[in-house]
C-alpha positions in Angstrom: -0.1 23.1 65.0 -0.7 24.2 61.5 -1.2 21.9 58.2 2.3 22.5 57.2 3.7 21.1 60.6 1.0 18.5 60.2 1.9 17.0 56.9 5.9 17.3 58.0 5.3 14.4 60.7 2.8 12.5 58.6 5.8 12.3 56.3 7.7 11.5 59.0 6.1 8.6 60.3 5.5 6.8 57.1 9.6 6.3 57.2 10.2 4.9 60.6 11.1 1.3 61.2 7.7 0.7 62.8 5.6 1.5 59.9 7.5 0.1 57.5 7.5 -3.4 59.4 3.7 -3.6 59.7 3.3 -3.3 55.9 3.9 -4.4 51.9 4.6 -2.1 49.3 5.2 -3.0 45.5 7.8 -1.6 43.8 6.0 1.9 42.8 5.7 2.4 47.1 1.9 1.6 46.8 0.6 0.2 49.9 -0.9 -3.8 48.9 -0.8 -5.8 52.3 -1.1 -4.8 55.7 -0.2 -6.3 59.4 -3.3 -6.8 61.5 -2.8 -5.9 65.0 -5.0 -8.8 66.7 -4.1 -11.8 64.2 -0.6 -10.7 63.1 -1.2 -11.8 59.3 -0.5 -10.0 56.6 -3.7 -9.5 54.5 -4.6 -7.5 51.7 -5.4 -3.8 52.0 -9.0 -4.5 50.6 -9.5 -6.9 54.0 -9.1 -3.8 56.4 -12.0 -1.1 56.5 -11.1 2.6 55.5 -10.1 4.6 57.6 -9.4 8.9 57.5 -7.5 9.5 60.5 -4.6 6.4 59.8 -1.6 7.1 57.8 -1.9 4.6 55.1 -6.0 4.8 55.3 -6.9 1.8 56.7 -7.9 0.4 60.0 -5.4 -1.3 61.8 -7.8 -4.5 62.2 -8.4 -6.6 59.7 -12.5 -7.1 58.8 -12.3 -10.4 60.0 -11.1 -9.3 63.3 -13.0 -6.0 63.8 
């Protein structure tokens, strides 16, 4: 799969109902709270660890939780 393809479902999967659910956007689209996936609170994007290989950047755990 090349880059091209790559970047086509990246773009992809940032629109679908499931992403969209788990997090908060402001009204410029940039990302400022986040669903944790063992607490189920939103929290702040500076509570979650970076991450490369994630969509948005982010873990999906919270610090607290990790």
């Amino acid at each position: 799969m090349n880059e091209e393809n790559i970047k086509k479902i990246k773009e992809y999967s940032k629109q679908t109902e499931l992403y969209k659910s788990r997090r908060l956007f402001d009204d410029e689209d940039v990302l400022i709270e986040k669903k944790c996936v063992v607490c189920k609170k939103f929290k702040k994007t500076n509570e979650f660890r970076k991450d490369k290989k994630e969509l948005d950047g982010f873990y999906n755990k919270c610090k607290a939780c990790n």
